[in-house]
C-alpha positions as CSV (number, residue, x, y, z in Angstrom):
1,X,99.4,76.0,86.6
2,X,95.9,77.8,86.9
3,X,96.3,76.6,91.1
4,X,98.4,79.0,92.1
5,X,97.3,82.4,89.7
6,X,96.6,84.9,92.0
7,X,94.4,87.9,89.9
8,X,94.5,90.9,90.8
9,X,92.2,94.0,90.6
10,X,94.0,97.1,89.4
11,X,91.2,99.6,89.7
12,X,93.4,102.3,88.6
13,X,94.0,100.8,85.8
14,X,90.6,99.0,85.0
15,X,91.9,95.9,84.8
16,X,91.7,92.4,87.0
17,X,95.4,90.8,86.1
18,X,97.7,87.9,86.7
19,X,101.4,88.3,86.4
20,X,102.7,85.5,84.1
21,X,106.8,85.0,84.5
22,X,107.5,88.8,83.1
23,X,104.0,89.0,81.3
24,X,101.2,90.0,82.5
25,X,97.0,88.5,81.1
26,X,93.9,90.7,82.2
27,X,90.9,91.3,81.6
28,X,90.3,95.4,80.7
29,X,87.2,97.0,81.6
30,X,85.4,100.4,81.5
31,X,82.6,101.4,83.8
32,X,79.5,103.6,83.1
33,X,77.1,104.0,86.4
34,X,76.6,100.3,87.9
35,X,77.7,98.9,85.1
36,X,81.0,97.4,84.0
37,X,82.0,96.8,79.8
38,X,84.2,94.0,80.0
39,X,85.9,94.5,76.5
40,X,89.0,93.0,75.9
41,X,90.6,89.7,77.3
42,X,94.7,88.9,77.0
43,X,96.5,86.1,77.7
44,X,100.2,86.0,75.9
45,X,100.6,82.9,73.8
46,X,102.7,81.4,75.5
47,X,100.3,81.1,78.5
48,X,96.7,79.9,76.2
49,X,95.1,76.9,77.1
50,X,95.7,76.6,80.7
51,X,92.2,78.1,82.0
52,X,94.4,81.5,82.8
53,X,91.8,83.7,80.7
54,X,88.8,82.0,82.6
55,X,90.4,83.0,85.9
56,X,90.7,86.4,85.3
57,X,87.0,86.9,83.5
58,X,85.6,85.1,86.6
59,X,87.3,87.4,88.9
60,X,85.2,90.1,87.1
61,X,82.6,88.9,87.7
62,X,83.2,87.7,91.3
63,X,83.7,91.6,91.5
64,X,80.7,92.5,89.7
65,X,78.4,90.0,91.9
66,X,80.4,91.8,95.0
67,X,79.7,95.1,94.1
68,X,76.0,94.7,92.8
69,X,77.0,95.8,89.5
70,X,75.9,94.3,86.0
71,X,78.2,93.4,83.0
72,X,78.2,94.3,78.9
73,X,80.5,91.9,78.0
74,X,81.6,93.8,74.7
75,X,84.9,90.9,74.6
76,X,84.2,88.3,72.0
77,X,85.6,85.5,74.6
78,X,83.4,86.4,77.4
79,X,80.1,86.4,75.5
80,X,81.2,83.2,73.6
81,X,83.0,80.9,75.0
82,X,82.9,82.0,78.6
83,X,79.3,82.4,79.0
84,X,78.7,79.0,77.6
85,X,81.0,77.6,80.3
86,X,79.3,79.7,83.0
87,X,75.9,80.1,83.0
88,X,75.8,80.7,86.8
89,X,77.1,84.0,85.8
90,X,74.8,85.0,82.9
91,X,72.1,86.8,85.5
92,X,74.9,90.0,85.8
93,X,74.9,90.3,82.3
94,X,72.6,93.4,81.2
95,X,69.9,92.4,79.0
């Protein structure tokens, strides 16, 4: 399934998000200066364990690497489990 997600960045909304078959999983954010808090991650239940939550944290930072802009990742799943995965993306995180 995780082939065909397309994630998309709501910047009104402050979210990057993936429309799930009526649901919707994203990644909320909130920005201060050049910096963005990534703070909460949701996938519905339904949807867990298919890499749909990595997809839409590495589109943040895909974004964040873009835009020359560091990361707080304030999310529990992002500085666990997702860092670990992805250390390539451990130099936007602010110190």
């Amino acid at each position: 399934m995780t082939g065909d997600i397309m994630v998309k960045h709501d910047e009104a909304a402050h979210r990057f998000v993936v429309q799930l078959e009526g649901h919707a999983a994203f990644l909320a954010y909130r920005t201060s200066g050049t910096e963005l808090d990534f703070y909460h991650t949701v996938v519905p239940e339904a949807f867990r364990g298919r890499g749909i939550a990595e997809r839409v944290v590495g589109a943040g930072f895909e974004y964040a690497k873009a835009n020359r802009l560091t990361v707080k990742p304030t999310c529990p799943y992002i500085s666990g489990a997702y860092l670990k995965r992805h250390p390539e993306d451990a130099p936007l995180v602010r110190g």
